[in-house]
N, C-alpha and C positions, 0 to 999 in steps of 0.2 A: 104599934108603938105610938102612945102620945107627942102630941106635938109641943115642944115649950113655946110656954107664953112668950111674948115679946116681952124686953125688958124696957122697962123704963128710960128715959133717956135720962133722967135723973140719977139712976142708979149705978150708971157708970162714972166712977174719977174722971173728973177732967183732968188728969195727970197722964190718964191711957190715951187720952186723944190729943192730949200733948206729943207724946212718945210715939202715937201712929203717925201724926204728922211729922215728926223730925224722920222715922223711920221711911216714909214715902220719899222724905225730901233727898235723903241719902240713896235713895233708890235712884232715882231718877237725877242725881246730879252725875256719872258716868255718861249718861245718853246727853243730857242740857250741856255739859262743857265740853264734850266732844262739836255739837252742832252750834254752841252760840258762844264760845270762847275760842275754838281753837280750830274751827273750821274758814276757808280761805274768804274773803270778804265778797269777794266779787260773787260768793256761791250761797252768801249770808240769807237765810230765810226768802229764799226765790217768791214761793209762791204767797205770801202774807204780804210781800212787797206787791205781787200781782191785784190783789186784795184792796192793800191802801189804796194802790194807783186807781184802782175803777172810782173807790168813793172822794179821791181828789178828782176824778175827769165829773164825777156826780155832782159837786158845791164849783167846777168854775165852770162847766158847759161844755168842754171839752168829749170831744166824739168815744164811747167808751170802748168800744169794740175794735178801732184803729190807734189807738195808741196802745205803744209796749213799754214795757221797763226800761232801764240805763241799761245800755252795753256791758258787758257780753250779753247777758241773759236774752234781752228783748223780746219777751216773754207776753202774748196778747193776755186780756182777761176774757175767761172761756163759759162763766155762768150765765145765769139767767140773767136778766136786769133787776129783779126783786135783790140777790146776791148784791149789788152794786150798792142798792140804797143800808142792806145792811153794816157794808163796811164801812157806813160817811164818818161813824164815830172813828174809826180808826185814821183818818186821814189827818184827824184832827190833831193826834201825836207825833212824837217824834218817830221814825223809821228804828229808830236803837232801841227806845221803849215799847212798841207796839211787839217786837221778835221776845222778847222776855218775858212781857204781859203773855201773850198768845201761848209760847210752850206753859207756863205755869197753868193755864187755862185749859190744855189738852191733858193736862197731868192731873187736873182735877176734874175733866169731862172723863177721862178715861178711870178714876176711881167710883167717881158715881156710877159708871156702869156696872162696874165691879158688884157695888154694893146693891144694885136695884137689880140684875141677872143673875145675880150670886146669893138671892137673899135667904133660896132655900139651905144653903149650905151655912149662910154666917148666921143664920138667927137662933143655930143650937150653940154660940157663941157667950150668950148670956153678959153680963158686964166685960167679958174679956174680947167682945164686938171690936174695938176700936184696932186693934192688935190684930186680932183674925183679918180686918179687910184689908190693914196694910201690909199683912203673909202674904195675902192673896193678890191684893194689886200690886204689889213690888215687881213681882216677874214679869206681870205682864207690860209694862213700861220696859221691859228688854227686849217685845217679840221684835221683830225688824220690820215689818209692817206699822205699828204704835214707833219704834225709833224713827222710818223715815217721813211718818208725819210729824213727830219734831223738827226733823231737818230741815224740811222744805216750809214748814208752818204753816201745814196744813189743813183742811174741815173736816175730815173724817170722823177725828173722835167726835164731834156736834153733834155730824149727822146719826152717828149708829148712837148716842147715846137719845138724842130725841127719839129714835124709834124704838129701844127699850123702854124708855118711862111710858110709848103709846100701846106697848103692844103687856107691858107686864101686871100679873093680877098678882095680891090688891095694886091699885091704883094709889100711888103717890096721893098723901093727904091733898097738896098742894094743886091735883091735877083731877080730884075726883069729880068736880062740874066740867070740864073740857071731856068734850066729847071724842072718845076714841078714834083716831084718823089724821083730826087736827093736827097733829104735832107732827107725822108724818108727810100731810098735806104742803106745809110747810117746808119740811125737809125738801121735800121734791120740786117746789119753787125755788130754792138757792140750788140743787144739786140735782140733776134729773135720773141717777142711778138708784134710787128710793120708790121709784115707780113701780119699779118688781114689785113691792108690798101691795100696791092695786091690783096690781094682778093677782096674789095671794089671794086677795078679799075676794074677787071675783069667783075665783078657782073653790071657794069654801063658801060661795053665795052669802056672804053678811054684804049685805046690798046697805046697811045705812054706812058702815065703816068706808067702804067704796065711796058713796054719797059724801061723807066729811071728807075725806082724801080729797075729792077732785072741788069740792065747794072750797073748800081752804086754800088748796092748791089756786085754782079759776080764781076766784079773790081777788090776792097780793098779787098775783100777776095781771090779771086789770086794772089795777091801781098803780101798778108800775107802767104799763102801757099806758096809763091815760096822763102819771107825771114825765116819761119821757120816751114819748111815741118813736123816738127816732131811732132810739140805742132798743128798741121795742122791737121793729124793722129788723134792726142788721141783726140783731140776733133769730130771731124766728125765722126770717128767707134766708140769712147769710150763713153767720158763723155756725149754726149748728149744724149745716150740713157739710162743714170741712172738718171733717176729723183730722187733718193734718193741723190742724192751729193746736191739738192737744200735744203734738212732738211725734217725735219718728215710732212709726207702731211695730215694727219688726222688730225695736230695742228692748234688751232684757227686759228694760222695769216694765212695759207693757206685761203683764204675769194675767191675760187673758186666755182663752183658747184658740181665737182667733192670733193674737200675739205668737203664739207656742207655733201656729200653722206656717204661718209667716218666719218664723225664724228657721225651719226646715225646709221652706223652701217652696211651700205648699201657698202659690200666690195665683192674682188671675180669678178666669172664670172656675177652672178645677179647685183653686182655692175656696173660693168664694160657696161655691158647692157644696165642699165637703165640712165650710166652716157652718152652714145652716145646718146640714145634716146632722154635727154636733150639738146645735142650740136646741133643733129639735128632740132629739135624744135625751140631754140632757136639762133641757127645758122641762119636759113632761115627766120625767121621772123625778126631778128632784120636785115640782113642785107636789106631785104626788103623795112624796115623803114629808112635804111642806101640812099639807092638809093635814095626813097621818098622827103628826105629831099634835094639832091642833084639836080631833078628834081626845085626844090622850088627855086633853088639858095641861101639854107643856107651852108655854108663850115661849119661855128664854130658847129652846129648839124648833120654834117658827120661827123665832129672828135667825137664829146660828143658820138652821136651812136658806131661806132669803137671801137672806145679807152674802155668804159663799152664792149664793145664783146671780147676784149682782155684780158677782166678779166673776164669772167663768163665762156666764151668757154678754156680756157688755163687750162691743167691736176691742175698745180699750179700757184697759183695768192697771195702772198702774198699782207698784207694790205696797204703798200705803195706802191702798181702798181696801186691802185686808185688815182693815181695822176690825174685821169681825170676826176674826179668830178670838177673840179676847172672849165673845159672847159663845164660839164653839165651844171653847175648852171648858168654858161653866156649865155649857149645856150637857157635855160631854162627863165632866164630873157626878154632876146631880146635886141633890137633896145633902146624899151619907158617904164619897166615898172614902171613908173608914172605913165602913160597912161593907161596901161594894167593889173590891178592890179592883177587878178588872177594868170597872169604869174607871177609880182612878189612875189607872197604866193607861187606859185610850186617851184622858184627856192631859196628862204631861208626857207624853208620848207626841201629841198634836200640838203641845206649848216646846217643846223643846225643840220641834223640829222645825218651830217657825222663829225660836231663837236664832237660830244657825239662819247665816247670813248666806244658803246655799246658792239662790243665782248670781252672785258676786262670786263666791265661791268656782260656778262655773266658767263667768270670763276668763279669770285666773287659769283654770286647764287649760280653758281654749288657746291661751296665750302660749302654750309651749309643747314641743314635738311631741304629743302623747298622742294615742288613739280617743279622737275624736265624741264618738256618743257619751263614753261618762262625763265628759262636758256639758253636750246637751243637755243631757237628764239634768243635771246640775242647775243650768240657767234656766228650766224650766219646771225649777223646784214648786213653786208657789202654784201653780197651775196643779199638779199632781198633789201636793198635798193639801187643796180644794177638793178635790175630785174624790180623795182618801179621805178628807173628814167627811163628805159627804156620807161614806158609807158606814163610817163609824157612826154617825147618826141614825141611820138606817138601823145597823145594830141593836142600838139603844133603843129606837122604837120597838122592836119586839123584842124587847124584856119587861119583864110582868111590870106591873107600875106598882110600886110600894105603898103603904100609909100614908106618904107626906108628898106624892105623887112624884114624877119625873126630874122634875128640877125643886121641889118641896113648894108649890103652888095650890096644893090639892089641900089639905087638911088647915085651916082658919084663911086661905089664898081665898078660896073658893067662897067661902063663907059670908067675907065683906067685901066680895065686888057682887055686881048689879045682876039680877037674876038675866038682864039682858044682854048682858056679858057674858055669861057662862058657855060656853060650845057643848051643843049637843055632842052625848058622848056616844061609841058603840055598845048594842049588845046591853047586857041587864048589867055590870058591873060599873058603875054610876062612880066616880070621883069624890070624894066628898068635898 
């Protein structure tokens, strides 16, 4: 099957991208007035507040690492210091503007993913493009992962969209002289869960991708340490090594593996034990399937792989660092699934069940005389269904690759990115 051309950007009404945008905006106004109209004030955008406050302790000199939010919250700031200088623009508005700006900003980081992970699906879309990405990113502004980083106003969407535009072929016009890593690199200076990705590159020997990662990342973070040596300090000797300044790790929203152990009860040295013995299990085998898919020439299912290993292997993984179901469930669909319908059952199969608010769900059992474990399972929904897309990727890796390759990267993907980009592939059947 031939691939269609891309369409011109000309060629579509600006009346359809009118109507995609009023259609997004109605998507995501259920999630937006729930969390910045009608939610209680004192709970009003916690961690965007956490955000401002570093880059006002950044413009008046104030210690960033030891001061916290207003009461109740009291909330320290838990980034890198590079994070800090990025928020100074924020300090500079009002706290009431900055919570409006930032969801509106998540609602459109999180469609340009849509559309840069999703491209093999939407570009058989032809002028009715505008339409098709806001079908498709509508839902995913419902999963509850993408809801409770609206909540909290949170990075998430930033982060997993920076490592799509680094990790997808072709290459963003706007990104084709930035060297593969960079963006990533970066990531990993504001939020150090993005690190996985180096590890990726290692595990798949692109040693220059590795090389930009850690130069980009090494960088801003010398430059941060050389503008504010002190908040440089508490954070490298101090704060990083208290995982309690991120919140109580045993509590549902932790949705790590280690979380999941600790709420059963599994704590201590035995804990501790059996939680490595997990990492490493699950460590090597998914990254295995990381590579696998890489070999295939799928990017969007290197990231969907990573990004879930970033939350099941991480001590803590609150439930809006699954912001990367968004990127499973494209992985998960493909190129065609019209065509392909099982793929498309595994991947709204995997959006629906991240719809469902299930470890909230399970507090709720837990609260009342019933027998106990369908509770658990319940609040340790997010965890099992990481572990479950995992293997529906798995899946997907060994089904034949199509014409227009796994996620449609293969046929014009392939073409006009840099022959240095390309991943060797296995065996004689060569990608186009």
């Amino acid at each position: 099957m031939s691939t269609p051309p891309p369409t011109p950007r000309s060629a579509v009404p600006r009346r359809r991208w009118v109507l995609a945008v009023l259609l997004l905006a109605v998507a995501a106004a259920p999630v937006a007035l729930r969390y910045l109209v009608f939610w209680p004030l004192d709970q009003w955008q916690v961690d965007v507040d956490v955000y401002r406050s570093a880059g006002v302790s950044v413009l008046t000199g104030r210690p960033v690492y030891a001061h916290l939010t207003e009461p109740p919250q009291l909330l320290p700031f838990t980034y890198p210091p590079f994070a800090a200088f990025l928020a100074v623009p924020l300090a500079m508005l009002p706290f009431g503007v900055v919570g409006w700006l930032w969801t509106a900003a998540q609602v459109v980081a999180t469609t340009l993913t849509v559309r840069y992970a999703g491209w093999g699906m939407l570009r058989h879309a032809g002028p009715w493009l505008p339409l098709a990405l806001a079908a498709v990113a509508a839902p995913m502004l419902w999963l509850h992962p993408v809801g409770d980083g609206i909540r909290f106003g949170q990075v998430n969407a930033f982060i997993v969209l920076a490592v799509v535009l680094d990790m997808v072929a072709p290459r963003p016009r706007f990104l084709r002289h930035v060297p593969r890593g960079v963006l990533i690199g970066l990531a990993m200076a504001v939020k150090l869960t993005p690190g996985v990705f180096l590890v990726h590159f290692l595990v798949t020997r692109r040693w220059r991708e590795a090389g930009t990662v850690v130069a980009s990342a090494a960088t801003v973070t010398l430059l941060s340490a050389a503008l504010l040596p002190s908040a440089s300090w508490d954070f490298w000797l101090g704060a990083l090594q208290d995982s309690d300044r991120l919140g109580p790790n045993a509590g549902t929203a932790n949705q790590s593996m280690r979380g999941l152990l600790l709420r059963v009860g599994l704590d201590g040295g035995v804990g501790t034990a059996v939680w490595l013995l997990a990492v490493a299990v699950v460590g090597v085998l998914g990254y295995a399937l990381a590579r696998r898919t890489y070999l295939r020439g799928d990017p969007v299912g290197e990231v969907a792989v990573v990004g879930l290993l970033a939350c099941l292997l991480s001590p803590v993984a609150w439930v809006h660092h699954y912001h990367w179901v968004v990127v499973v469930v494209l992985a998960l669909l493909g190129a065609r699934p019209w065509v392909d319908r099982r793929r498309a059952v595994a991947g709204l199969a995997v959006l629906v069940f991240f719809v469902l608010r299930l470890p909230w769900w399970g507090i709720d059992w837990l609260a009342q005389p019933w027998p106990e474990w369908p509770g658990r399972v319940l609040q340790n929904a997010d965890v099992v269904g990481g572990l479950a897309s995992l293997v529906l990727l798995w899946w997907v890796s060994r089904r034949p690759v199509d014409e227009v390759g796994p996620t449609g990267s293969g046929t014009g993907a392939a073409a006009t990115d840099t022959a240095a980009d390309a991943p060797v592939r296995q065996g004689s059947a060569r990608l186009p």
